[in-house]
C-alpha positions in Angstrom: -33.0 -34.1 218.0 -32.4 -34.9 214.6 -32.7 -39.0 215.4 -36.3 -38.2 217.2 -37.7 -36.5 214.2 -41.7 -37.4 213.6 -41.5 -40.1 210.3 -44.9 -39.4 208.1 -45.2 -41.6 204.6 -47.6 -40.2 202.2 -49.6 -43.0 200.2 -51.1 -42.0 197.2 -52.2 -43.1 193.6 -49.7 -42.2 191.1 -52.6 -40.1 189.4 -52.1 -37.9 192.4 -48.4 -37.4 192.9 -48.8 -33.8 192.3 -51.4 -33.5 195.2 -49.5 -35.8 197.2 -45.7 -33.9 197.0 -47.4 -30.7 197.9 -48.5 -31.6 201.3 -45.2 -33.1 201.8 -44.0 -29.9 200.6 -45.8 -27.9 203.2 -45.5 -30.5 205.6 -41.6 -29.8 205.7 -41.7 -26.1 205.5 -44.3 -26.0 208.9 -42.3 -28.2 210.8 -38.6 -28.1 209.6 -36.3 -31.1 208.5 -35.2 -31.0 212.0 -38.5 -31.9 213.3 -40.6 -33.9 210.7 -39.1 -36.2 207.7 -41.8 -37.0 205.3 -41.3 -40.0 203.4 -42.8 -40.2 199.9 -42.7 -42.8 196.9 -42.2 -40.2 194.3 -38.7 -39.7 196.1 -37.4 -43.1 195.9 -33.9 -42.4 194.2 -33.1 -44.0 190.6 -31.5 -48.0 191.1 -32.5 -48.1 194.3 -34.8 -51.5 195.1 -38.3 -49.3 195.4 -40.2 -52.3 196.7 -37.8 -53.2 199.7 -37.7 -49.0 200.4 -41.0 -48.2 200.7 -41.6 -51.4 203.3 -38.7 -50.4 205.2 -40.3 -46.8 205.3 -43.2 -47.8 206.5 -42.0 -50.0 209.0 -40.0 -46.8 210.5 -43.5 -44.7 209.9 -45.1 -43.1 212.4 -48.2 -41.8 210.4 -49.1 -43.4 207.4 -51.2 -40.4 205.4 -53.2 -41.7 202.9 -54.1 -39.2 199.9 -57.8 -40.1 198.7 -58.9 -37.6 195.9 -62.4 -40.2 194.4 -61.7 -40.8 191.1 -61.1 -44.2 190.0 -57.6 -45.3 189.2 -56.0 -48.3 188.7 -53.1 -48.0 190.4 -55.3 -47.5 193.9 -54.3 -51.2 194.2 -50.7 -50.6 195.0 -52.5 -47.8 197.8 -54.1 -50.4 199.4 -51.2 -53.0 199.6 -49.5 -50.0 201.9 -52.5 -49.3 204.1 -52.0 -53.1 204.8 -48.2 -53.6 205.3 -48.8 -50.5 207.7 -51.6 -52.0 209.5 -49.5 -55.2 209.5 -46.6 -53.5 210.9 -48.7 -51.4 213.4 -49.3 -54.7 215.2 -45.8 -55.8 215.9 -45.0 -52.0 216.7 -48.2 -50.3 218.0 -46.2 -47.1 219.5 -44.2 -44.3 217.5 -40.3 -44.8 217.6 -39.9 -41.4 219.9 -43.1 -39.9 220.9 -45.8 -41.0 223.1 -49.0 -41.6 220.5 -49.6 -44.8 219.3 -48.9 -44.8 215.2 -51.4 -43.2 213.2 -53.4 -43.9 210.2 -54.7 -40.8 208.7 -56.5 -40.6 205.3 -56.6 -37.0 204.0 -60.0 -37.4 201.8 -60.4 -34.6 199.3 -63.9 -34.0 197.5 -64.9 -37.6 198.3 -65.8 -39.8 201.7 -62.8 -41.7 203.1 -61.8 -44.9 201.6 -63.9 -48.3 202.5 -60.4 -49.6 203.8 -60.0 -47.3 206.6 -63.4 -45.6 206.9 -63.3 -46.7 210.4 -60.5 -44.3 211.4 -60.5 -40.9 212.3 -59.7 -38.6 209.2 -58.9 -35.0 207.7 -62.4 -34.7 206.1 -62.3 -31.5 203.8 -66.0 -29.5 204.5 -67.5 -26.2 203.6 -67.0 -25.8 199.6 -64.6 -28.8 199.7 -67.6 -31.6 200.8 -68.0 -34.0 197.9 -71.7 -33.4 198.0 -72.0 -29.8 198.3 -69.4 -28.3 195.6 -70.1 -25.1 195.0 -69.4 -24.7 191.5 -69.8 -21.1 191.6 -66.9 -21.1 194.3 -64.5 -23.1 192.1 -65.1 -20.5 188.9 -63.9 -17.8 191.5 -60.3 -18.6 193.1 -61.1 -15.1 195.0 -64.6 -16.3 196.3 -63.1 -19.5 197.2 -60.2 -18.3 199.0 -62.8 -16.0 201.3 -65.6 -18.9 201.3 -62.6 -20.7 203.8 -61.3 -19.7 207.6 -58.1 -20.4 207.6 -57.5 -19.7 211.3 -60.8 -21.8 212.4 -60.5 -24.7 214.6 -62.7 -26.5 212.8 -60.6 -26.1 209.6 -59.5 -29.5 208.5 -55.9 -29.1 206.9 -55.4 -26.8 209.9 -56.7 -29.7 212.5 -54.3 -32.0 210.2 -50.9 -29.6 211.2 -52.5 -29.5 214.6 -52.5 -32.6 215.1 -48.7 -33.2 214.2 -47.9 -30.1 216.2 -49.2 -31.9 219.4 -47.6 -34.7 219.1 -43.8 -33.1 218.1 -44.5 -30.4 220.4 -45.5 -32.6 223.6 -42.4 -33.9 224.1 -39.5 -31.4 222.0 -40.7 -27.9 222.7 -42.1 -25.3 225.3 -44.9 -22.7 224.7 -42.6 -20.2 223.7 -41.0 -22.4 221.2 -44.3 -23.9 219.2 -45.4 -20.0 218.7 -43.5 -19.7 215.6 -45.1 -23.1 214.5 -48.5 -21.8 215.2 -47.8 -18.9 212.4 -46.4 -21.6 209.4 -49.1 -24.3 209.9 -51.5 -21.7 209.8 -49.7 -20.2 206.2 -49.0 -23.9 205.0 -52.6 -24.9 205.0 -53.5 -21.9 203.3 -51.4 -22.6 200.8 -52.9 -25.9 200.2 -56.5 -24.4 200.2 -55.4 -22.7 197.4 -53.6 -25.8 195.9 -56.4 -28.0 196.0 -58.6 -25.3 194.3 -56.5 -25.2 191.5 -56.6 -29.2 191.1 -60.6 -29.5 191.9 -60.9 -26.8 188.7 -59.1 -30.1 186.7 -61.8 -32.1 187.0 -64.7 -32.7 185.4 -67.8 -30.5 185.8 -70.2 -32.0 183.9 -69.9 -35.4 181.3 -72.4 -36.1 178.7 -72.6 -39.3 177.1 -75.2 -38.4 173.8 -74.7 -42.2 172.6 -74.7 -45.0 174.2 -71.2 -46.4 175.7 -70.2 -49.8 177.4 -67.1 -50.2 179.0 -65.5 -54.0 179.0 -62.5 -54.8 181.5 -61.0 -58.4 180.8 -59.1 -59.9 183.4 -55.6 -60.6 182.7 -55.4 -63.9 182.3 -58.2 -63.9 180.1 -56.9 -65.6 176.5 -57.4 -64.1 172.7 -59.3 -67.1 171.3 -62.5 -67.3 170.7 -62.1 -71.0 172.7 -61.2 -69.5 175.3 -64.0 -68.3 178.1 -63.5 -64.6 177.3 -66.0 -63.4 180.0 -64.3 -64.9 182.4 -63.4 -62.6 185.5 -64.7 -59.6 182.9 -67.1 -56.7 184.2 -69.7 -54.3 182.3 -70.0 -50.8 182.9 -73.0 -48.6 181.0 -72.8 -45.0 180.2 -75.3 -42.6 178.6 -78.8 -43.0 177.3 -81.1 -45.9 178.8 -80.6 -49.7 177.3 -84.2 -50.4 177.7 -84.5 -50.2 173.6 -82.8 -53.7 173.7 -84.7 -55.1 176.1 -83.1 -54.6 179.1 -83.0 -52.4 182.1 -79.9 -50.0 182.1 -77.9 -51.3 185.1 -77.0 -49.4 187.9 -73.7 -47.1 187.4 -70.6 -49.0 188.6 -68.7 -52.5 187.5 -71.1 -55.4 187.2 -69.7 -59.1 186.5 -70.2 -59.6 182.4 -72.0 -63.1 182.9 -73.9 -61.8 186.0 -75.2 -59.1 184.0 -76.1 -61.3 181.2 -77.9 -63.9 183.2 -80.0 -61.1 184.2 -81.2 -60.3 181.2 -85.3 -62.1 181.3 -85.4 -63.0 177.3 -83.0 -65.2 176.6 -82.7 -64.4 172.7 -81.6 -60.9 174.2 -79.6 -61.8 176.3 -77.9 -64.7 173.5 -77.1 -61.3 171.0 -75.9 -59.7 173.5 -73.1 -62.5 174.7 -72.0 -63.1 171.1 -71.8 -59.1 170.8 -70.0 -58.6 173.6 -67.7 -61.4 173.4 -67.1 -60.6 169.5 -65.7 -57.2 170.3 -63.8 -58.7 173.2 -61.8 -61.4 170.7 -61.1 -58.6 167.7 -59.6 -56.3 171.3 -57.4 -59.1 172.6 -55.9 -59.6 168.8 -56.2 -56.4 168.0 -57.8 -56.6 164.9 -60.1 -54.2 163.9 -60.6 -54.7 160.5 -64.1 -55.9 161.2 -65.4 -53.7 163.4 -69.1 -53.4 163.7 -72.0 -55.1 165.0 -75.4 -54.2 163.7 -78.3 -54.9 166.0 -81.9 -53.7 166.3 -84.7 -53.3 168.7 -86.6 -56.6 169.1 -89.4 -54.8 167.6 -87.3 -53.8 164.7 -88.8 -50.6 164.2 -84.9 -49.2 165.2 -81.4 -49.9 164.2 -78.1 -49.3 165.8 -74.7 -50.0 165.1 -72.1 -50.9 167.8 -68.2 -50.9 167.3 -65.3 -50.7 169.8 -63.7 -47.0 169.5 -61.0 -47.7 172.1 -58.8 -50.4 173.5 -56.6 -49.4 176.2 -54.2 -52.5 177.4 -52.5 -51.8 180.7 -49.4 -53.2 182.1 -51.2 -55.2 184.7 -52.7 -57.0 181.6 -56.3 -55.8 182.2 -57.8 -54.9 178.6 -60.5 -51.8 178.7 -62.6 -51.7 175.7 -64.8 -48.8 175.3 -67.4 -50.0 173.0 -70.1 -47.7 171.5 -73.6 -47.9 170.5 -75.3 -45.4 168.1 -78.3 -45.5 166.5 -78.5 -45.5 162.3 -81.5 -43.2 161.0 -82.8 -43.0 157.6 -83.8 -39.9 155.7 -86.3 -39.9 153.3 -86.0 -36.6 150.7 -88.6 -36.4 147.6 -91.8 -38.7 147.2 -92.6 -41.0 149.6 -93.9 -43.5 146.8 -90.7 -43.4 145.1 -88.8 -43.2 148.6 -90.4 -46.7 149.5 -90.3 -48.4 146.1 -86.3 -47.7 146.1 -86.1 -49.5 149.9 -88.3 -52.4 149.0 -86.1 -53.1 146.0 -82.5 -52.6 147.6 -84.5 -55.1 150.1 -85.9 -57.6 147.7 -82.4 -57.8 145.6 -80.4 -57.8 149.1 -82.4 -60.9 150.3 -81.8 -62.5 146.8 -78.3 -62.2 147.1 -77.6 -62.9 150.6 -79.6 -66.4 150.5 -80.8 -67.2 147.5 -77.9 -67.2 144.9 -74.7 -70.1 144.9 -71.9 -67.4 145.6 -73.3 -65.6 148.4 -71.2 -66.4 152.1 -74.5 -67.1 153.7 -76.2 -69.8 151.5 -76.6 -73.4 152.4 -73.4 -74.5 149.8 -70.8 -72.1 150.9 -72.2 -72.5 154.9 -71.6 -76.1 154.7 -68.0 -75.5 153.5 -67.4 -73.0 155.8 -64.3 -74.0 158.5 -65.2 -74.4 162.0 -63.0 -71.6 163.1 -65.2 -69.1 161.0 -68.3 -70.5 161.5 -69.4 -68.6 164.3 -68.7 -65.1 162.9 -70.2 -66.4 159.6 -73.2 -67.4 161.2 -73.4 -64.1 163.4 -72.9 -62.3 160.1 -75.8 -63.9 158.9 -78.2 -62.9 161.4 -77.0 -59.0 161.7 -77.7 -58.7 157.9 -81.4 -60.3 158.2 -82.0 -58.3 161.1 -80.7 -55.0 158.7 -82.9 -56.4 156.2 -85.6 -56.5 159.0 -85.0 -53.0 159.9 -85.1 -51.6 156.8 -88.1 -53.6 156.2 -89.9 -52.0 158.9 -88.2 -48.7 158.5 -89.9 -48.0 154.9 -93.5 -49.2 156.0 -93.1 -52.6 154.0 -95.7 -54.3 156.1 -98.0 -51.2 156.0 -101.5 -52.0 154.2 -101.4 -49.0 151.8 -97.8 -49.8 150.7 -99.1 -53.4 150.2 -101.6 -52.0 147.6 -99.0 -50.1 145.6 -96.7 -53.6 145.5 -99.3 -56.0 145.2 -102.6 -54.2 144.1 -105.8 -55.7 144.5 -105.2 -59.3 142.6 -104.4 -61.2 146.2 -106.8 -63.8 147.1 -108.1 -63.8 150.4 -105.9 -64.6 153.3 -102.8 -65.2 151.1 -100.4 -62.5 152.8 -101.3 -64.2 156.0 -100.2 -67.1 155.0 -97.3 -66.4 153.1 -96.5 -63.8 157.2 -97.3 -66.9 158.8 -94.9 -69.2 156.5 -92.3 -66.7 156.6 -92.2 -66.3 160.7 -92.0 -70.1 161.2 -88.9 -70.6 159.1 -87.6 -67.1 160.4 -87.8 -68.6 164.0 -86.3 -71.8 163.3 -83.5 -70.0 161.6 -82.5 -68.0 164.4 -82.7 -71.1 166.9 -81.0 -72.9 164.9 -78.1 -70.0 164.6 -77.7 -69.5 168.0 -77.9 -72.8 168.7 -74.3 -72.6 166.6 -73.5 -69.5 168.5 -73.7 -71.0 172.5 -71.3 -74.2 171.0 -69.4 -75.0 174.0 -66.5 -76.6 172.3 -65.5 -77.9 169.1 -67.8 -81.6 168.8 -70.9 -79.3 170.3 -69.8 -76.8 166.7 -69.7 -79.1 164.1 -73.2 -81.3 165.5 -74.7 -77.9 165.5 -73.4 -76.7 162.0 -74.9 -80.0 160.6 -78.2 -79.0 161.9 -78.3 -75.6 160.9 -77.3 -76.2 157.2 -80.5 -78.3 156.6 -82.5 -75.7 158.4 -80.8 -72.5 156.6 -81.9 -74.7 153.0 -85.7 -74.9 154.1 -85.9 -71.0 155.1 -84.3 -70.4 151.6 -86.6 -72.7 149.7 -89.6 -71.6 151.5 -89.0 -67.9 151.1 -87.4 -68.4 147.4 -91.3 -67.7 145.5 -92.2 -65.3 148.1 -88.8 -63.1 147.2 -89.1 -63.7 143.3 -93.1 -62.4 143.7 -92.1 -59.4 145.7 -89.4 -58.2 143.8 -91.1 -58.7 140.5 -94.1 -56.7 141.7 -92.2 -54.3 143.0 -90.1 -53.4 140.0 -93.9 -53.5 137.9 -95.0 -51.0 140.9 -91.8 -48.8 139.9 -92.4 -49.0 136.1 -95.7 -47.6 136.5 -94.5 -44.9 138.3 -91.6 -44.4 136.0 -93.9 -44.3 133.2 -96.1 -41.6 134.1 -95.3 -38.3 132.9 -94.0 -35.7 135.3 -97.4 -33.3 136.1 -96.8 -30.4 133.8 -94.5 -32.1 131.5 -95.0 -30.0 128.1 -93.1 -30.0 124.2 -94.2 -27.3 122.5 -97.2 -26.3 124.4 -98.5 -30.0 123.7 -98.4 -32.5 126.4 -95.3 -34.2 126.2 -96.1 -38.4 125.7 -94.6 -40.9 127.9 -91.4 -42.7 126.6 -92.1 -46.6 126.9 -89.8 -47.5 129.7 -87.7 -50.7 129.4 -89.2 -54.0 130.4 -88.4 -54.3 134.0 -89.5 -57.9 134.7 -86.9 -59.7 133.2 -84.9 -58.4 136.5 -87.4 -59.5 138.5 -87.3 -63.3 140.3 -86.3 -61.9 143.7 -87.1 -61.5 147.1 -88.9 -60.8 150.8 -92.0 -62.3 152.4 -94.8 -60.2 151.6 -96.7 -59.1 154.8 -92.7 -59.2 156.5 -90.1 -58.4 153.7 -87.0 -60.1 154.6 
């Protein structure tokens, strides 16, 4: 008897050992060790070769039951390399060692839909309060409602059609009527006791998940390199979580993996879809090297009116070599306390004295001088630097109602001649646009030649948009900074000294600061 006992091997993820070594559990206690031996990875003994075991198990298996539970894990590959072998060995050894049924394949598919690698085979489908689309979450708050929401002793119970089925095929050949009747009692008290098992481990998962910022997830293939050479998209996928992407100019993709460069290519405006790559590929590099140190990426809407910052929160490296990189986007919002004149005269001067420094004086990283010194290897994040903080600038711009008329009036009063913010919008959008081709021309450098032919036409490029916009910066700021020493000058509305009206101190002479900064109808 002991050499015709019924050989099951349990396949599982490792996630769901726990799941998978109580069924073998109750497996044994149903059918005795004299009947049934239930083979199981999570028993392999310590030194001995686990690899060569498991084959050898499942070459001597008579039911290979596979454990399916619907959550993703990554070690669901090594799953699906024993479905195979099994299926492989099935076909050299179709019938069971010492019973009459052909070998079996059985997946046992808890609160999901049976696998796609075996959905074609007969399976223990758990129903009622179990189905994966008719949870009852009331059910799984209440272990007591749940315990009388299932009929154990129903036919159509699936853990009880699961021992059934074993039963038939032991009992067929090793036992009379008489005998099985004390079998009937334990399957029928084993699958209870898995109900309840299961219960407990659907009340571990996740009821409900809100994303209230935007998340990406990265997964770079393993082979994928650390240089910024190297084609770090290669083999990656995309996966988007929370709120809609459609700010950027883009739909939010369906849920699920998507090939990186697929997803990319998909993207209709190309000058979208040219951020995104060198976003996307910048946090990828800083992962693979895990640096850090530089974390952030500043982006806005294309229509600037919002701003968002993007940084990589978690890098998870797994033995296989796959890198997951959990990248968030949230969005940066200003508020304005006190006067709104005030409030808007402060942003227009951090933006005129910004722009000033950030192209228009010798020492700053990002003017024509230190660009054309700048090494090839830190060209591209210099150059990607370069346009986040113009699209800030942009932002903020936009953000304290810089191009509004009435805010025009306050900065530049009513001493314009006719047409001359136009022309000074249409001047500043021209070089702005040639700018930004010209950068991501730098940016999409397939290799090293493609780098340095592109940095030599940017550099002349970067010194037109600074000489062009150079009087346009040095008229706003200095008009701004008058604007501010009106206000400044004023006194506050029931100012007093000794009952008498208190008289305005003469505030210091703020034009000598100003020879600064933006484009008037679009501040830089």
């Amino acid at each position: 008897m002991a050499g015709q006992r019924l050989q099951v091997f349990i396949s599982y993820a490792s996630e769901d050992e726990h799941l998978a070594t109580a069924i073998a559990e109750e497996l044994r206690t149903a059918f005795g060790l004299a009947s049934l031996r239930v083979l199981i990875g999570a028993e392999v003994g310590l030194g001995t070769p686990w690899r060569k075991q498991i084959e050898d198990d499942l070459d001597n298996a008579d039911i290979l039951l596979i454990v399916a539970t619907g959550i993703e894990k990554l070690s669901h590959s090594f799953t699906g390399f024993e479905v195979g072998y099994f299926k492989g060995s099935k076909r050299s050894r179709p019938k069971m060692a010492h019973f009459k049924s052909e070998r079996l394949v059985i997946p046992i598919a808890i609160a999901t839909t049976i696998p796609g690698t075996v959905d074609d085979t007969q399976g223990v489908q758990l129903d009622g309060p179990l189905n994966p689309l008719m949870i009852d979450q009331e059910l799984l708050k209440d272990q007591e409602k749940f315990a009388n929401a299932v009929d154990y002793a129903s036919d159509d119970n699936p853990l009880l059609k699961l021992f059934k089925r074993i039963l038939s095929i032991i009992g067929a050949s090793s036992f009379n009527e008489q005998e099985l009747a004390p079998f009937q009692r334990q399957i029928r008290d084993s699958s209870k006791r898995l109900h309840q098992m299961i219960f407990s481990e659907l009340r571990k998962r996740i009821s409900t998940e809100i994303f209230p910022e935007r998340k990406i997830v990265i997964r770079v293939d393993p082979s994928t390199g650390t240089r910024l050479s190297d084609d770090l998209l290669a083999g990656a996928t995309i996966e988007f979580h929370g709120r809609s992407f459609d700010v950027f100019g883009f739909e939010t993709p369906p849920q699920g993996r998507l090939d990186c460069k697929v997803f990319l290519a998909s993207i209709p405006n190309k000058r979208v879809a040219a951020i995104w790559s060198d976003i996307i590929q910048s946090q990828v590099q800083n992962a693979r090297q895990q640096n850090f140190r530089e974390n952030r990426r500043l982006i806005t809407s294309p229509d600037k009116t919002r701003f968002f910052r993007i940084f990589a929160a978690n890098s998870v490296l797994y033995f296989s070599g796959e890198n997951e990189i959990h990248i968030y986007v949230v969005e940066v919002k200003s508020r304005d306390f006190g006067d709104r004149t005030t409030t808007m005269l402060l942003k227009a001067i951090q933006v005129g004295l910004q722009y000033r420094f950030m192209f228009l004086e010798q020492s700053s990283e990002f003017s024509p001088a230190s660009i054309s010194v700048t090494l090839k290897d830190q060209l591209r994040g210099t150059v990607s630097d370069l346009i986040q903080e113009l699209e800030y600038l942009l932002w903020m711009s936009k953000d304290a109602g810089l191009d509004q008329p009435e805010t025009l009036l306050k900065i530049y009063g009513h001493d314009l001649e006719p047409g001359e913010l136009d022309q000074k919008a249409v001047l500043w959008e021209e070089k702005r646009a040639a700018l930004y081709s010209a950068a991501y021309a730098v940016l999409g450098s397939e290799n090293d030649r493609d780098l340095i032919a592109n940095k030599a036409k940017f550099i002349p490029v970067l010194e037109g948009f600074c000489e062009a916009t150079r009087e346009m910066n040095r008229d706003f700021t200095a008009k701004t900074l008058h604007a501010v020493q009106q206000v400044v000058s004023k006194p506050f509305e029931g100012d007093h000294v000794g009952g008498a009206a208190a008289q305005p101190q003469q505030p210091p002479d703020l034009r000598v600061v100003g020879e600064m900064v933006a484009p008037a109808a679009k501040p830089a």
